[in-house]
C-alpha positions in Angstrom: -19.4 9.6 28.6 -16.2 10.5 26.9 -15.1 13.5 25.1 -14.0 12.3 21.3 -11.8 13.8 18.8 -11.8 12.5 15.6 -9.7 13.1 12.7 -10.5 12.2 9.5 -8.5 13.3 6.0 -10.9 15.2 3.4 -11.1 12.3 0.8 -14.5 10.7 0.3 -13.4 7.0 1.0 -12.0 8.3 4.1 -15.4 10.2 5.1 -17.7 7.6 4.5 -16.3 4.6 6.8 -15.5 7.1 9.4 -18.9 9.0 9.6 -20.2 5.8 10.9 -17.8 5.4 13.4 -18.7 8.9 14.7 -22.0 8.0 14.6 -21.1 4.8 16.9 -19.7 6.8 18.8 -22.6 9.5 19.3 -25.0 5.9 19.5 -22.8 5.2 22.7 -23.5 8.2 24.3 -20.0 9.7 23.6 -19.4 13.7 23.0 -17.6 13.7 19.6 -16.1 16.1 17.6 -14.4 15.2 13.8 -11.5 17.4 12.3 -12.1 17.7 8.5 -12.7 19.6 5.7 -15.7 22.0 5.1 -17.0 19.6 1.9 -17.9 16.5 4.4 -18.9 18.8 7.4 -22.9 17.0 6.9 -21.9 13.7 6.5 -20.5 13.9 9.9 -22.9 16.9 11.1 -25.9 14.2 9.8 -24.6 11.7 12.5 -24.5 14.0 15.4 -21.3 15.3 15.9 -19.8 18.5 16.0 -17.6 19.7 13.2 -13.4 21.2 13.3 -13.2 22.4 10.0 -9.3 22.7 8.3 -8.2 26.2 9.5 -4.5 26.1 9.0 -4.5 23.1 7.4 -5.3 23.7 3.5 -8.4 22.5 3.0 -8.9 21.2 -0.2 -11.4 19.6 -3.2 -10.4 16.3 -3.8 -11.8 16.6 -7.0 -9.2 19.5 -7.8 -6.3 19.0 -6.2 -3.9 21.4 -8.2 -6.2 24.1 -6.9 -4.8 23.7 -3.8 -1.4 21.9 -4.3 -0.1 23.2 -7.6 3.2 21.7 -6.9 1.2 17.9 -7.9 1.2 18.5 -11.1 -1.0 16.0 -13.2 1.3 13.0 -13.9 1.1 9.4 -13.1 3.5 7.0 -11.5 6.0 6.3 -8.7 6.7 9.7 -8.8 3.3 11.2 -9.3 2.4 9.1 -6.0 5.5 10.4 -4.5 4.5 13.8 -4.7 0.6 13.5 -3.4 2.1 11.6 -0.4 4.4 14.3 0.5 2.2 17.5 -0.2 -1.3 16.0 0.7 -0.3 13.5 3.5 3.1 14.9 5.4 3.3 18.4 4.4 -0.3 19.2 6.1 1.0 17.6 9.2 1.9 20.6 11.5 -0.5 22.8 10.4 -3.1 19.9 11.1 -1.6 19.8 14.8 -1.7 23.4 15.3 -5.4 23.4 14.5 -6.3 20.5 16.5 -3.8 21.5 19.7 -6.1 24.8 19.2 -9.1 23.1 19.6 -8.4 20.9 22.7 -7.2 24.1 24.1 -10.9 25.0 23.6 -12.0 21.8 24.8 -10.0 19.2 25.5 -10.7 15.7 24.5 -9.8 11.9 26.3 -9.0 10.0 23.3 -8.1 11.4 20.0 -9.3 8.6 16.5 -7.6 9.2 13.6 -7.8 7.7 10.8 -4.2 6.2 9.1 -3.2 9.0 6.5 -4.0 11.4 9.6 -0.7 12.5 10.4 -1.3 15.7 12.4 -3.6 13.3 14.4 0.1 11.9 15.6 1.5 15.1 16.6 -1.3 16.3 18.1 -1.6 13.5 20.4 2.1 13.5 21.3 1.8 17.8 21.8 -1.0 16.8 24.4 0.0 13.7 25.7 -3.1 11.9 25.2 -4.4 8.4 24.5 -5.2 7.8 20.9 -6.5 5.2 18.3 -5.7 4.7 14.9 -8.3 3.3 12.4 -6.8 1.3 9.4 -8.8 1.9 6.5 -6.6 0.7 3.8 -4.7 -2.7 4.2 -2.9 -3.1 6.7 0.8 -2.1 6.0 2.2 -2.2 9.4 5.3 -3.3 9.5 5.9 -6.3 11.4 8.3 -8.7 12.5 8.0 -11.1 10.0 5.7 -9.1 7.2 6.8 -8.4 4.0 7.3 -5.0 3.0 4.5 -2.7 2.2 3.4 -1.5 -1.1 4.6 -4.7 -3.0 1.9 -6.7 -2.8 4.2 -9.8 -2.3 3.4 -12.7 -0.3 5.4 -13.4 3.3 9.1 -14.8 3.0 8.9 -18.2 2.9 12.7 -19.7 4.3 16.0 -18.0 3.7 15.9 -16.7 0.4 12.1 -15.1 1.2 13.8 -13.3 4.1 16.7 -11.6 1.9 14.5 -10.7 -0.8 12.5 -9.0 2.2 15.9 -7.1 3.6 16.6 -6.0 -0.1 13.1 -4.8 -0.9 12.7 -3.3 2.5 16.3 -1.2 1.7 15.0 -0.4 -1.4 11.9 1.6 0.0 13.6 3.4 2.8 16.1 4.3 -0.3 12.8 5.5 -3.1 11.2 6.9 0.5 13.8 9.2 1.9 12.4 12.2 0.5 9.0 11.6 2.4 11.4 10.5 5.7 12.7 14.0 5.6 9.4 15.9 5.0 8.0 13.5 8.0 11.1 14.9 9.9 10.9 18.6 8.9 7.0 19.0 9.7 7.2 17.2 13.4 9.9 20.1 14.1 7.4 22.5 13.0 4.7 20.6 15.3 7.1 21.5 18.4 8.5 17.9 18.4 11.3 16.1 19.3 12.3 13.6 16.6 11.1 10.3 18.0 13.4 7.8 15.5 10.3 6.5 13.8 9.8 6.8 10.1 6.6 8.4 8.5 5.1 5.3 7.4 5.0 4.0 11.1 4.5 7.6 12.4 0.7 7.5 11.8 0.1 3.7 14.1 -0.8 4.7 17.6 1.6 2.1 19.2 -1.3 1.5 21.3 -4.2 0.2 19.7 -4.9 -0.2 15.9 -8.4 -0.9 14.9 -7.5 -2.5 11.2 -10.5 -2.7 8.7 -10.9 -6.3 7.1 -10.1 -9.6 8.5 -7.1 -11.7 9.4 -7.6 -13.6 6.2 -7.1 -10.8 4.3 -3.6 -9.7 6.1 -0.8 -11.5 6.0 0.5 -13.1 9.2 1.2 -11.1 12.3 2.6 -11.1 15.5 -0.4 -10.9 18.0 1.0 -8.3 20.4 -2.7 -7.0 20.9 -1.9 -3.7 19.3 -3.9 -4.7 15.5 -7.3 -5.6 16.2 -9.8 -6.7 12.4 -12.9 -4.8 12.9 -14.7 -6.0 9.5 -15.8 -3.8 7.3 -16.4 0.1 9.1 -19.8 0.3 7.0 -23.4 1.2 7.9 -25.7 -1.6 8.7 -27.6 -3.8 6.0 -30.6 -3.5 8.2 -30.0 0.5 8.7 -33.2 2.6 7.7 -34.0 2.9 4.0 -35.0 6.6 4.6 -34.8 8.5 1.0 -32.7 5.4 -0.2 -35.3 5.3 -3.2 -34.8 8.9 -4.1 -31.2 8.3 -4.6 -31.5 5.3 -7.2 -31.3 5.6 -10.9 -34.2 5.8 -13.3 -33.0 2.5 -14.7 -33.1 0.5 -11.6 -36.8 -1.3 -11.8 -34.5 -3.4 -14.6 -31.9 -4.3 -12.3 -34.6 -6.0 -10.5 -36.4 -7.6 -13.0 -33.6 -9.2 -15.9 -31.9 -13.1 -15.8 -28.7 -12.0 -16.7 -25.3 -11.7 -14.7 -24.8 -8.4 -13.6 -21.3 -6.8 -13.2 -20.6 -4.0 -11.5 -17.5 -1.7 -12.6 -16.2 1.5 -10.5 -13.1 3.7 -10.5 -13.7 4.1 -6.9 -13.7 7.9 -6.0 -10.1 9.3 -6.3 -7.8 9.3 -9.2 -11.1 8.8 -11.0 -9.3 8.3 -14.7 -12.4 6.2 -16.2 -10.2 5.0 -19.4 -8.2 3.6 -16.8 -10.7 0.6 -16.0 -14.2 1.7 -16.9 -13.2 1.6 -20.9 -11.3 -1.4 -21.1 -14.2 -2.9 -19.1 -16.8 -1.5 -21.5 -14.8 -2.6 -24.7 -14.6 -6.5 -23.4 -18.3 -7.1 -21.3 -19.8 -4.7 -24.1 -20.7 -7.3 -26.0 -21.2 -10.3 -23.2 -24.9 -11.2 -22.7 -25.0 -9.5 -19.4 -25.8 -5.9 -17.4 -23.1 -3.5 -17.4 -23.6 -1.3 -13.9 -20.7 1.8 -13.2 -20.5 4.3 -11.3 -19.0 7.3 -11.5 -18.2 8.1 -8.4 -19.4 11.7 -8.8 -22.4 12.7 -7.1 -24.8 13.6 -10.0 -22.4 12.8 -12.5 -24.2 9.7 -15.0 -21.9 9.4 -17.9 -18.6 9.0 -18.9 -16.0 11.2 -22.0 -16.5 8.2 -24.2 -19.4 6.0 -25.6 -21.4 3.2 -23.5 -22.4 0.0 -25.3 -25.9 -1.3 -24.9 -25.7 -3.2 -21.7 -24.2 -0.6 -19.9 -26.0 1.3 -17.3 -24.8 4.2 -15.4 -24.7 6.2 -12.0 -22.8 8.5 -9.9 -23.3 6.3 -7.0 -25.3 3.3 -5.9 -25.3 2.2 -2.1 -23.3 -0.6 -1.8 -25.4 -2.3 0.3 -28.7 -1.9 -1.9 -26.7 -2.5 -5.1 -24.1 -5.8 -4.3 -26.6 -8.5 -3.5 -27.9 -8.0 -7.0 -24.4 -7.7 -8.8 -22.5 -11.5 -9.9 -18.7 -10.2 -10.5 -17.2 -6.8 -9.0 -14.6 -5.3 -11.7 -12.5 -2.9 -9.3 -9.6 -0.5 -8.7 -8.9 -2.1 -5.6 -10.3 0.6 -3.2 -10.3 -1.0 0.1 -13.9 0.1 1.2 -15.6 -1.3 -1.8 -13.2 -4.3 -1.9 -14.3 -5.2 1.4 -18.4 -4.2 1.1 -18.2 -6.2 -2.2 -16.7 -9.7 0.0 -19.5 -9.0 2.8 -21.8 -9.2 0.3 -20.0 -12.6 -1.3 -19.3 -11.1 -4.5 -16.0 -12.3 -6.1 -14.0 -9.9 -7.4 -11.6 -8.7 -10.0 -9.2 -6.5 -8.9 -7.0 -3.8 -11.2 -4.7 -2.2 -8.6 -2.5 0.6 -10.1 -0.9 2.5 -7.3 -0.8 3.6 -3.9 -2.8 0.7 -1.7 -4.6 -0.6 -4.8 -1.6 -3.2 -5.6 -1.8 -4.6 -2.0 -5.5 -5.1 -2.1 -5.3 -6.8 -5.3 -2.3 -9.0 -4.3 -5.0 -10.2 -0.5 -7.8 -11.0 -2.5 -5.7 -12.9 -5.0 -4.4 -14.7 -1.8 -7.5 -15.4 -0.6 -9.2 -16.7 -3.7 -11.7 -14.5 -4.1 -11.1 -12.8 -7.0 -8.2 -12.4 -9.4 -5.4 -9.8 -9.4 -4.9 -7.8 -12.7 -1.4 -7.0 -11.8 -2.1 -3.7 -14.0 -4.4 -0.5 -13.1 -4.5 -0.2 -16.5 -6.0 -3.3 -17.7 -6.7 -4.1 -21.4 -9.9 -5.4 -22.7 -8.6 -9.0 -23.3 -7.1 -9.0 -19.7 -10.6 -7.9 -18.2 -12.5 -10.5 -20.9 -10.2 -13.4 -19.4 -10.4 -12.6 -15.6 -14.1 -12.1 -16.2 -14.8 -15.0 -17.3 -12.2 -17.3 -14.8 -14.1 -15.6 -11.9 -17.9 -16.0 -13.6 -17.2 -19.7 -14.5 -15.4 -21.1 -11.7 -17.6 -21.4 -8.5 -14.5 -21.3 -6.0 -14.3 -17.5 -6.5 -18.0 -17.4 -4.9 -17.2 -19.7 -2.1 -14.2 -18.2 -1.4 -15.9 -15.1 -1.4 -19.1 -16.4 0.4 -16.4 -17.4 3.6 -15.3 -14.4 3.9 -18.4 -12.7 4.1 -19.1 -15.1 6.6 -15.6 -13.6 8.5 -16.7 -10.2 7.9 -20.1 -10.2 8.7 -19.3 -11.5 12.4 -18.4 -8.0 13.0 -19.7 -4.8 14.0 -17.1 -2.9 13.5 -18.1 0.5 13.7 -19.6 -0.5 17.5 -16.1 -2.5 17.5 -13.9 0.5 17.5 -16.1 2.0 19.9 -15.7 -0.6 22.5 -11.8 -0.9 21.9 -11.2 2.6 22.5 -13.1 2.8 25.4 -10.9 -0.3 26.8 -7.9 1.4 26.1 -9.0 4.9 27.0 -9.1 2.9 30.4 -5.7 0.7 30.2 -4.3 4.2 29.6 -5.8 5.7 32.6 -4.9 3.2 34.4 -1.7 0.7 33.0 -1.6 -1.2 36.2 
């Protein structure tokens, strides 16, 4: 039995995929604790674990941001993303460590898991000097030999010219990033660090072992140095028990079950939730399609949106994912990774309206992969979503392309996965002869 820290960012999307790797964790007969926010203390208190709340650390609402970090403002944009990675992300950073250094002082652990925005998780395990595991639960933007840069959502370099457009991109993001370099800089000093040369977007890898949500299909090509390892998709098991899973479905669903049209599910995800982003222009095209309309929310209680619904709409806050997608035709998506990836296990093609932060590199993979079609746009209009609708609804390739990849996906357990490669390196660390 191992003593388990893991850290997990306050952000729902983040909660969710790693409350059932704590869970694994607990299964295996591990003694776990999670470093979070008092909001998602039951998901993770529900699973068996013991709860670190965010002392130092600001906790915050991720509905209400500006509560906390007034500095954000309420803008859009390169710069709007800008400021959230600095103040949410980098600026936490030290005061994350402290609280965590406090609490293996209390207890200390043998193998700190944090998940990638988790930079405190980074210093901590440098200010104690021990083994630790980063889980991936965005795409993959490790920076490779090879890979292009992050955060484009470009394909790799294909001969010289592909390599130079590579070196000028990857300039121009240490150039639009430097900012964020300096706050990574300024908040290790504060952690009682040395500088270590690498820049923040690296700083959150362990240069161990990453345990990367999704599949190789879905990366682009990399080095195998046996420091990435695909895990699938971190989600509860299709075959988990259905306890209370009826209380939590809508009034509405009995004509899910029992209708011959297509259904299409929409979602905003569960941050940045901006419904006229993708909801309305999805509304205004499939409004009138002879079809079932089914969006979420992504509030908890929350069924309706600031604007009207048309007819064939029908509305949550949420829907399990893996009660709701094998009924659902066509996933219309803001690229979140989690539901990207539950929506291919389930061999649902996809269309994908990526606006910023990861969103534009999920997009741009399932693209690739031909499962679904890239909006290019997080701010679709209704013609763009009619189109790409249709395309993926009327050309089977987008289903099989989809149906292989939930072939890839559903190979792995990945929650018991990440279990059983941190226990192997836990042990190469112990022992690197």
């Amino acid at each position: 039995m191992a003593d388990v820290m893991i850290a997990v960012t306050p952000f729902h999307g983040h909660v969710a995929p790693m409350a059932v790797v704590a869970g694994a964790f607990v299964a295996a007969g591990h003694r776990v604790r999670v470093y979070t926010g008092a909001a998602h203390a039951a998901a993770f208190e529900a699973e068996g674990a013991e709860v670190v709340r965010w002392r130092e650390a600001p906790d915050f609402d991720e509905h209400d941001l500006a509560a906390t970090f007034p500095e954000l403002g309420s803008g859009t944009g390169l710069g709007q993303l800008m400021r959230n990675i600095e103040q949410l992300f980098i600026r936490t950073g030290a005061a994350q460590c402290r609280d965590l250094v406090e609490a293996y002082g209390t207890r200390p652990w043998d193998v700190l898991v944090a998940e990638s925005t988790s930079l405190g998780a980074a210093f901590a395990a440098d200010r104690t000097a021990t083994p630790w595991v980063t889980v991936c639960l965005t795409p993959l933007t490790l920076l490779d030999p090879g890979t292009p840069p992050p955060g484009f959502g470009i394909p790799p370099a294909q001969g010289p010219l592909g390599r130079m457009r590579d070196r000028v991109l990857i300039g121009a993001l240490r150039a639009i990033t430097r900012r964020l370099q300096r706050a990574h800089e300024e908040e290790r000093a504060l952690a009682g660090l040395p500088p270590d040369g690498r820049t923040f977007d690296e700083a959150c890898y362990s240069p161990g072992l990453v345990c990367a949500s999704g599949v190789a299909e879905l990366d682009v090509p990399r080095p195998d140095t046996g420091r990435v390892r695909y895990v699938g998709a971190l989600a509860a098991s299709p075959d988990a028990s259905t306890a209370g899973r009826a209380q939590s479905l809508p009034e509405w669903w009995p004509e899910l079950l029992d209708h011959d049209r297509p259904v299409v599910h929409v979602t905003q995800g569960t941050q940045h939730l901006e419904p006229r982003d993708l909801v309305a222009p999805s509304f205004a095209a499939l409004g009138r399609q002879e079809l079932l309309l089914v969006a979420t929310t992504g509030r908890a209680g929350v069924a309706r949106f600031p604007f009207p619904a048309p007819p064939n709409a029908r509305i949550a806050g949420f829907v399990p994912h893996t009660v709701l997608l094998p009924h659902v035709d066509v996933m219309i998506t803001n690229g979140g990774w989690g539901g990207v990836l539950a929506a291919l296990s389930a061999g649902v093609p996809l269309v994908v309206a990526g606006g910023d932060a990861d969103k534009p590199e999920a997009a741009a993979r399932v693209a690739r992969s031909g499962a679904g079609i890239d909006l290019r746009t997080g701010r679709p209009s209704p013609r763009a979503v009619l189109r790409a609708y249709r395309r993926v609804a009327g050309d089977p390739a987008y289903r099989a392309n989809a149906e292989r990849l939930a072939r890839r996906l559903r190979a792995h357990d990945g929650p018991r996965e990440v279990v059983e490669l941190t226990t192997a390196h836990m042990t190469n660390a112990a022992d690197p002869g």
